[in-house]
C-alpha positions in Angstrom: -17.5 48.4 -88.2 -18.9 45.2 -88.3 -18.9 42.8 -91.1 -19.6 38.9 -92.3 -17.4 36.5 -94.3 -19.7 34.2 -96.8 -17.2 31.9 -99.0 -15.0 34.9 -100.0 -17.1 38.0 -100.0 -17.1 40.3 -97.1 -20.2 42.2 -96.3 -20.2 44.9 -94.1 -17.1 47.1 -93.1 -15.2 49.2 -96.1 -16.5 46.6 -98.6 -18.9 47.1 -101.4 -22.2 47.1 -100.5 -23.9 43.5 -101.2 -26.9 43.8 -103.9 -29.6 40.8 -103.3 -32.2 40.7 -106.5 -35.0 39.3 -104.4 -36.6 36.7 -107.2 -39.5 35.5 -104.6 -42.0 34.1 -106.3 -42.3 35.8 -109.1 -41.3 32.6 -111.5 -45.0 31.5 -110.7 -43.2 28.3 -110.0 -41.7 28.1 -113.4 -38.3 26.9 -113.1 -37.5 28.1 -116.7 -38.5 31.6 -115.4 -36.6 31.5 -112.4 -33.1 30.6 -114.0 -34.2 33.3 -116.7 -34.2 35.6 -114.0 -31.0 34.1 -112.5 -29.5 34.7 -116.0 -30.6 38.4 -116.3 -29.8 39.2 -112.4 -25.8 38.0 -113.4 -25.9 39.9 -116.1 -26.9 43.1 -114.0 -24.0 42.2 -111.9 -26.0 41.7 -108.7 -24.1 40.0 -105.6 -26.9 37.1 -105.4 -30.5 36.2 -106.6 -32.8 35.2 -103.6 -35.8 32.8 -104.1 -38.1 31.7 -101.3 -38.8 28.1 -100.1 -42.1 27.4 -98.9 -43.6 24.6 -97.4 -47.1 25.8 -96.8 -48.8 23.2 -94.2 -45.5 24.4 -92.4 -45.6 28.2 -92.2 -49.1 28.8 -91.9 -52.8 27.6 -91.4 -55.1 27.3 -94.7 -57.1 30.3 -93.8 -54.9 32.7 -93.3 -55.8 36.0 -94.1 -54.7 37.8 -96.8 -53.7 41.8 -97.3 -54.5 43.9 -100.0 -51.5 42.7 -102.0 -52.9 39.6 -102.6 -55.5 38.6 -105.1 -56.2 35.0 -103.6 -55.2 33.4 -99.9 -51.6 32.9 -99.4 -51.8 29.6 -98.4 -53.3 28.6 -102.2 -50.8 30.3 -104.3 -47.9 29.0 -102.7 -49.4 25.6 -103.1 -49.4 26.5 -106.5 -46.5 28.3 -107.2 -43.8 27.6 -104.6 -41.0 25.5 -106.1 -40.0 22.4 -104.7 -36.8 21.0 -103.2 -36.0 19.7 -105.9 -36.3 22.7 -108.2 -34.4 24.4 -105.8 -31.7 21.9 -106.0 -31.8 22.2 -109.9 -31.8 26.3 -109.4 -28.8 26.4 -107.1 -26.9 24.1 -109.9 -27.5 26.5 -112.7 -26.8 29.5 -110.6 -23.0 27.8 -109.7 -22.8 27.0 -113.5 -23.2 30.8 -114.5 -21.4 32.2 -111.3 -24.2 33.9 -109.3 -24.6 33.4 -105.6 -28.1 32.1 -104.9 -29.7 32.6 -101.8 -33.3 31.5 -100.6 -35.3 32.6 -97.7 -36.8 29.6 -95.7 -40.2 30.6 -94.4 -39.9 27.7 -91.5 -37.4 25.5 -89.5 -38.3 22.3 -92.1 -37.3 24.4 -94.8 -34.7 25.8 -93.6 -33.0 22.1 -92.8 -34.1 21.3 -96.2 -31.8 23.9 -97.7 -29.1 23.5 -95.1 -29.2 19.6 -95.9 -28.6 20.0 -98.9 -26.3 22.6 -99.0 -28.0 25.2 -100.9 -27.3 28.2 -98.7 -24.3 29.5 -97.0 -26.2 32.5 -95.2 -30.2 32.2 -93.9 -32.5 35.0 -94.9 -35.6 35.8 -92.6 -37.9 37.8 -93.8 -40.1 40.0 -91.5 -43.0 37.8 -90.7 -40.3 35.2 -88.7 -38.1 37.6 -87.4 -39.7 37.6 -84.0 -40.2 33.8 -84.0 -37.6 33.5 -81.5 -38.2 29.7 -81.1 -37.6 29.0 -84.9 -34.5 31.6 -84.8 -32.2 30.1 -81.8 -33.1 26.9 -83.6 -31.9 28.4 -87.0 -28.9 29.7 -85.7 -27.5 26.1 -84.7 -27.0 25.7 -88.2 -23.8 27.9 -87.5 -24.6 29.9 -90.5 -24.5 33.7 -90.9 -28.3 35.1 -90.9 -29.7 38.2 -92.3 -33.0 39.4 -90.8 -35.7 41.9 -92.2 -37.6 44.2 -89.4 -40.8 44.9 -91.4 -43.4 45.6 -89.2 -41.5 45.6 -85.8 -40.6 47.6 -83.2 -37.4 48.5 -81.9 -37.9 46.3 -78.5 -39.1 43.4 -80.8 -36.0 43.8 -82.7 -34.1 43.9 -79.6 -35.2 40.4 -78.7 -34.2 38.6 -81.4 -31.1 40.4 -81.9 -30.2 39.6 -78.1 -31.4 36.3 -78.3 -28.8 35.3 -81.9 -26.3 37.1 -79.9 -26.2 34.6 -77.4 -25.8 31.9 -80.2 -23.0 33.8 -81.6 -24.6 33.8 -84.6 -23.0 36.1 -87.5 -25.9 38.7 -88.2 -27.3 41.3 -90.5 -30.0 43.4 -89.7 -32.7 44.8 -92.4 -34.6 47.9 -92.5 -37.8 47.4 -93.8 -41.4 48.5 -94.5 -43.4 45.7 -95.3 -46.3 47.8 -96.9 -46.8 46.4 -100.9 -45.4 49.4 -102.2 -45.1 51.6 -98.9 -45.9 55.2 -98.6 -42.9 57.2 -98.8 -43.4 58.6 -95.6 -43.9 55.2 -93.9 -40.3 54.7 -95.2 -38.3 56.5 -92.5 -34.9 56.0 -93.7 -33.1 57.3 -90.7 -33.5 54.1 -89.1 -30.8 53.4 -90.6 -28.6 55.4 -88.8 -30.5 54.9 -85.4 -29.9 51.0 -85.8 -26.6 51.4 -86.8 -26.0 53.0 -83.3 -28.4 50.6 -81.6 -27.5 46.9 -83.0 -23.4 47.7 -83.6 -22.6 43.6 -83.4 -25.0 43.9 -86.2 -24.7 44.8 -90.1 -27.2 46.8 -91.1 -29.0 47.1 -94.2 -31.9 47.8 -96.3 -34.7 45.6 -97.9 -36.3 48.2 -100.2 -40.6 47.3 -101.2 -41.0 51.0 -103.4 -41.6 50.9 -107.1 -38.2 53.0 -107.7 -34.8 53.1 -107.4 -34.4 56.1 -105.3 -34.6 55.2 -101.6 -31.9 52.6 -102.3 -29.5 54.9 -103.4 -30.1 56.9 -100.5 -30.0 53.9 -98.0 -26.2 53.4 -99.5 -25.9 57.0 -98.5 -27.2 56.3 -95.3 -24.2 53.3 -94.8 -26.4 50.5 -95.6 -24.0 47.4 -96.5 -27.1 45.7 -98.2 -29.4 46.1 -100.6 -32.3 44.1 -101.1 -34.8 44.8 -103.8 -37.7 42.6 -105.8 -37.2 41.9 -109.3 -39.5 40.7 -112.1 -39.0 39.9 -115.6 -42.2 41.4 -117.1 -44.1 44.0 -114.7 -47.4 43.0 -116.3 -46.9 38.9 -114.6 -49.3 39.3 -111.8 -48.5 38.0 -108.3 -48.1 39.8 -104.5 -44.8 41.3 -105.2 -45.6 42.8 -108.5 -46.6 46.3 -107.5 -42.9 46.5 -105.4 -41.0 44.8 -108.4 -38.1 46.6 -110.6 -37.6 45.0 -113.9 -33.5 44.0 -114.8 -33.1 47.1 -117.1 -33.8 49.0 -113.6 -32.0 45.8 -111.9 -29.0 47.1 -113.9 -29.2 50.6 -113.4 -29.1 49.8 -109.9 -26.1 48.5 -109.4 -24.7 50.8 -111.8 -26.0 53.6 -109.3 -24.8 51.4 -106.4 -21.4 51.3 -107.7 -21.1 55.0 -108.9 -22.6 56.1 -105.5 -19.8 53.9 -103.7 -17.1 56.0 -106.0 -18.2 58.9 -105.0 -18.6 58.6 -101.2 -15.1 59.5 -100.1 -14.6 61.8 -97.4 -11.2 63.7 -98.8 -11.7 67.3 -99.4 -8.4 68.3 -101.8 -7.5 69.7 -105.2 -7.9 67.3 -107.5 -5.1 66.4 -110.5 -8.3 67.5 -113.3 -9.3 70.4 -111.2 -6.1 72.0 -111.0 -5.8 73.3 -114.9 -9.7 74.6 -114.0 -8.7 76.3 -111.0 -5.3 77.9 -112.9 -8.3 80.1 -114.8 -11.3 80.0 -113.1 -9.6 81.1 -109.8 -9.4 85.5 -109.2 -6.4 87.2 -109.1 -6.2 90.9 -108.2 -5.8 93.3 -111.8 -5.6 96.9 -111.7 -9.0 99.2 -113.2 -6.9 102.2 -114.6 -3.3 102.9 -115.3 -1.6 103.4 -112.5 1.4 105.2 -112.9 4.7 105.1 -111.3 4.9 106.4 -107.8 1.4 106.0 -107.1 0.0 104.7 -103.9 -2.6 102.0 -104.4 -5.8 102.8 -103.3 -9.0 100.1 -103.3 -10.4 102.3 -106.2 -7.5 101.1 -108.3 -7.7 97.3 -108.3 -10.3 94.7 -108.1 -10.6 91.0 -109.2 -11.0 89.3 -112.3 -9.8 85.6 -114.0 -7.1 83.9 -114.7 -5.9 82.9 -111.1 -3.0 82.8 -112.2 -1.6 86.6 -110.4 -1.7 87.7 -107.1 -4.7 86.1 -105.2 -8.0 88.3 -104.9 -8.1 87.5 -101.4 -4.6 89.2 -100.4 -6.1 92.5 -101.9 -6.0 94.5 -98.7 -1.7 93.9 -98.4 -1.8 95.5 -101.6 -3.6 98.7 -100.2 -0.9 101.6 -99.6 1.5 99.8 -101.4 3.5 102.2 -104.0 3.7 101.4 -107.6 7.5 101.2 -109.0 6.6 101.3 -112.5 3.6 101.9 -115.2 0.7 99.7 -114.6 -1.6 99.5 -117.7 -5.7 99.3 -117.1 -7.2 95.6 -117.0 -3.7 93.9 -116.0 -3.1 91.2 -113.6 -0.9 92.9 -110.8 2.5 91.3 -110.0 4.4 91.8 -106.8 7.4 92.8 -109.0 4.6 95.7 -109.8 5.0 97.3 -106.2 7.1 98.0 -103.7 
């Protein structure tokens, strides 16, 4: 199974899966905000907090158009609300100083050298709208970093492309399933891609950047082998902005990774008896007991025994070696029946 090295955490493989609280925006461009949120996304015990760095007159023309997630043009909120380099800078200090990874997705090649310049990031984040910018990817990828990638929107053969194409660069890479409807339709979700890129992109890890309201198709994408997790986060759900309707707060941040985690636990593949189910299984297992007296000499007919608790006898399901057996002494009515009872 594949897998990346960033610093010292593995992702991929048999390792935990890697939880990203995806910050965005949603600071409004308030630093205070954002290292609040950097503060509360530690506490939750998230593997990294990702912001986004945006250098508008780079990414995009002034009159772009918006979806229905947005409330005014792209172009003029970011111009508003983006942080700068600087900020960044500041950001990245304070997340070192309370030991959480931060992680920020560039939304063009400038910004991307502005982070890698200045040693901010250790792995690149694309989100969907560049992740068939093939130009802008090969040149990404000569940073030598690791790069994860979001497939909102695409198509397997668009997916191919790049894939192919950071292949060739060596490039270490994570792949993201994603809907990049603000919040999707559950049936839009589709899951299951999940499995199908897993068999189709295996230089590839593969995981899942989540856009519902909820907690619960995250907890199946873990289910599904997803090695990331990748979900919005906001400190008050009433702050308005384009990620707002697809934002968990940190109490739901927290339960989360708690789910995460528990999930994980509980995912091994070893069917045994377990040390706490054996003294359950001592009585709630059947053992064969006889219905009547049975007196000595008689042959044992089904009539005579059946099953009932403890489990602690003769197992109920060697009843039919019992059948024609002869009794060698007095059984009493509603007994467990020993071999020492026949012969």
């Amino acid at each position: 199974m594949n897998q990346i090295l960033i610093e010292d955490r593995v992702i991929g493989g048999n390792a935990p899966t890697f939880i990203i609280a995806e910050g965005a925006d949603a600071h409004l461009g308030d630093l205070t905000v954002a290292m609040e949120m950097a503060k509360q996304a530690k506490v939750a015990n998230v593997d990294a907090i990702k912001f986004q760095h945006h250098l508008p007159d780079e990414e995009m023309l002034p009159d772009t158009p918006m979806s229905d997630n947005m409330s005014e043009p792209l172009y003029d909120f970011l111009l508003k609300n983006a942080l700068k380099l600087d900020q960044h800078i500041e950001l990245k200090n304070y997340c070192d100083e309370i030991g959480i990874r931060y992680m920020c997705t560039p939304f063009s090649y400038k910004a991307a050298e502005e982070l890698v310049d200045n040693k901010l990031i250790e792995i690149i984040k694309i989100g969907s709208g560049e992740m068939t910018d093939i130009p802008s990817l090969e040149k990404m990828a000569d940073f030598g970093l690791p790069m994860i990638l979001s497939t909102g929107m695409s198509v397997y053969e668009e997916i191919d492309r790049s894939y192919e194409a950071l292949l060739k660069k060596s490039t270490q890479l994570c792949l993201m399933n994603c809907v990049s409807e603000y919040p999707p339709d559950y049936a839009d979700i589709n899951l299951k891609v999940i499995t199908k890129m897993i068999e189709r992109y295996p230089e590839a890890v593969i995981g899942h950047s989540d856009h519902t309201p909820t907690l619960y198709t995250s907890f199946a994408a873990v289910m599904l082998s997803a090695k990331i997790i990748e979900k919005h986060i906001i400190l008050d759900k009433s702050i308005p902005g384009p990620d707002q309707s697809v934002s968990i707060d940190m109490e739901e941040l927290a339960e989360l990774v708690t789910g995460i985690r528990l999930i994980e636990e509980a995912s091994g593949d070893e069917k045994t008896v377990h040390e706490r189910e054996s003294q359950i299984r001592e009585w709630a297992f059947r053992s064969i007991v006889s219905k009547r007296d049975i007196k000595k000499g008689e042959v044992i007919s089904q009539g005579m025994i059946w099953s009932k608790r403890p489990g602690t006898g003769i197992p109920s399901h060697r009843m039919k070696e019992l059948i024609g057996r002869e009794a060698k002494r007095d059984i009493k009515s509603n007994s467990l029946v020993s071999w020492e009872d026949l012969r």
